[in-house]
C-alpha positions in Angstrom: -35.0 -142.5 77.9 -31.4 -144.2 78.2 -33.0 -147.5 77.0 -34.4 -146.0 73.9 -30.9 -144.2 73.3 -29.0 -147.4 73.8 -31.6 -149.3 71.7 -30.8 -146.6 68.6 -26.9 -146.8 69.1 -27.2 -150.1 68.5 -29.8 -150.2 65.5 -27.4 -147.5 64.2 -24.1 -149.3 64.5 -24.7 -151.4 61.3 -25.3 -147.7 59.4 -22.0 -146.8 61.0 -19.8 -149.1 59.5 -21.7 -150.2 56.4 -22.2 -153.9 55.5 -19.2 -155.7 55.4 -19.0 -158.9 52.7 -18.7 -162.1 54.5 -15.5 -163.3 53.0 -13.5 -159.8 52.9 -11.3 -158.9 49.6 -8.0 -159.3 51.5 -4.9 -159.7 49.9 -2.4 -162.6 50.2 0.7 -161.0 49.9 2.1 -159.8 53.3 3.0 -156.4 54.1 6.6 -156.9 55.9 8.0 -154.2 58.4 10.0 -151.2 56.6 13.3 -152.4 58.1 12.1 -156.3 56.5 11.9 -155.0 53.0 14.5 -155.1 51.2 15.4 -158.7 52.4 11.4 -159.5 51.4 12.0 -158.6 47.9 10.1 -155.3 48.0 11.1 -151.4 48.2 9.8 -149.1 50.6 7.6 -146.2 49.0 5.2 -143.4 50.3 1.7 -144.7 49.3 -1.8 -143.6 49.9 -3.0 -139.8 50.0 -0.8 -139.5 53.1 2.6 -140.6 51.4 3.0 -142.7 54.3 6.1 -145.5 53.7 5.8 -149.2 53.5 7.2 -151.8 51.6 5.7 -152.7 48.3 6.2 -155.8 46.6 5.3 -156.1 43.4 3.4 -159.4 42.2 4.9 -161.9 40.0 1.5 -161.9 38.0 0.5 -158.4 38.1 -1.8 -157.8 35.6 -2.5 -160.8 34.3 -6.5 -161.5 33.4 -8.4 -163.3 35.6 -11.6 -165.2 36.9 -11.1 -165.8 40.5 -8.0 -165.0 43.2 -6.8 -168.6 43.2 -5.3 -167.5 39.9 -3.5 -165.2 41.2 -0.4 -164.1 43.6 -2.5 -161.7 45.4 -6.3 -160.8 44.5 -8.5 -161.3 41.5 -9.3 -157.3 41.0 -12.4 -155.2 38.7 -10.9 -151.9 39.2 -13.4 -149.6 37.4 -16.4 -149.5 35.8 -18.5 -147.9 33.2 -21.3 -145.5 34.1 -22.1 -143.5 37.6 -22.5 -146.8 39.5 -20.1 -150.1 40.5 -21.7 -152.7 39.2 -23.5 -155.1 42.4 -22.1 -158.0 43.6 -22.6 -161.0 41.5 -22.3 -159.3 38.3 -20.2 -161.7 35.8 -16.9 -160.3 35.4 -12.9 -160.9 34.6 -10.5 -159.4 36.5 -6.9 -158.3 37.1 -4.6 -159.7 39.4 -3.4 -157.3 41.6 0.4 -155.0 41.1 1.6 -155.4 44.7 0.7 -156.1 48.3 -0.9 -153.2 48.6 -3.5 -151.9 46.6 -5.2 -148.5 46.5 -8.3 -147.4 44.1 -11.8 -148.7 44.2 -11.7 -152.6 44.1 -13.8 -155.1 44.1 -12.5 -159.0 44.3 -13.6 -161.5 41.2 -14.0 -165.3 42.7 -15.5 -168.0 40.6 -15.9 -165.0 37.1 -18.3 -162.9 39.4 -18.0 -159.7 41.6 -17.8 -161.1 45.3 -17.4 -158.4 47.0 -18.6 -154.9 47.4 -16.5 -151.8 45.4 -14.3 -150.3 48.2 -12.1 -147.2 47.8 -8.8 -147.5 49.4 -6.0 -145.1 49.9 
């Protein structure tokens, strides 16, 4: 009976965490300690649901169109989309590049003027 419990746990895991994209939208701007900010060129804020502080910085290209995150400071980002369902990955698409360092909503990264990754909600 443990077997078939471990066995489950296992098959499970995957269910757990959902399916995670094999290159992961991750930004390139860095998010420098609280006491680092000011001297990183950014301003600490309360962000997320939480109103937790951090230091934003904003991008220099922030909302500037785009086809792919090597056009951009940060990330190439679809940030909505039309009907009840994110469209799936691969769909053609333009983006925007992203504000800041840190970026809440439901994204999805745009690489090579196509959805790459999966819509995830952040906050």
């Amino acid at each position: 009976m443990e077997g078939r419990a471990l066995i489950v746990a296992i098959a499970a895991t995957p269910l757990l965490f959902g399916c995670q994209p094999k290159e992961p939208a991750t930004s390139t701007l860095i998010v420098p300690a609280v006491g680092q900010c000011k001297a990183s060129g950014g301003k600490v804020e309360k962000v997320g649901m939480v109103g937790t502080p951090a230091c934003v910085i904003p991008a220099a290209d922030a909302g500037k169109t785009c086809s792919d995150s090597s056009e951009c400071q940060g990330r190439c980002l679809v940030e909505d989309w039309e009907g009840d369902r994110p469209p799936p990955i691969g769909t053609k698409s333009k983006g925007m590049c992203e504000a800041s360092n840190l970026t809440f909503g439901c994204i999805a990264e745009v690489r090579r003027g196509r959805i790459a990754t999966p819509f995830v909600c952040v906050d």
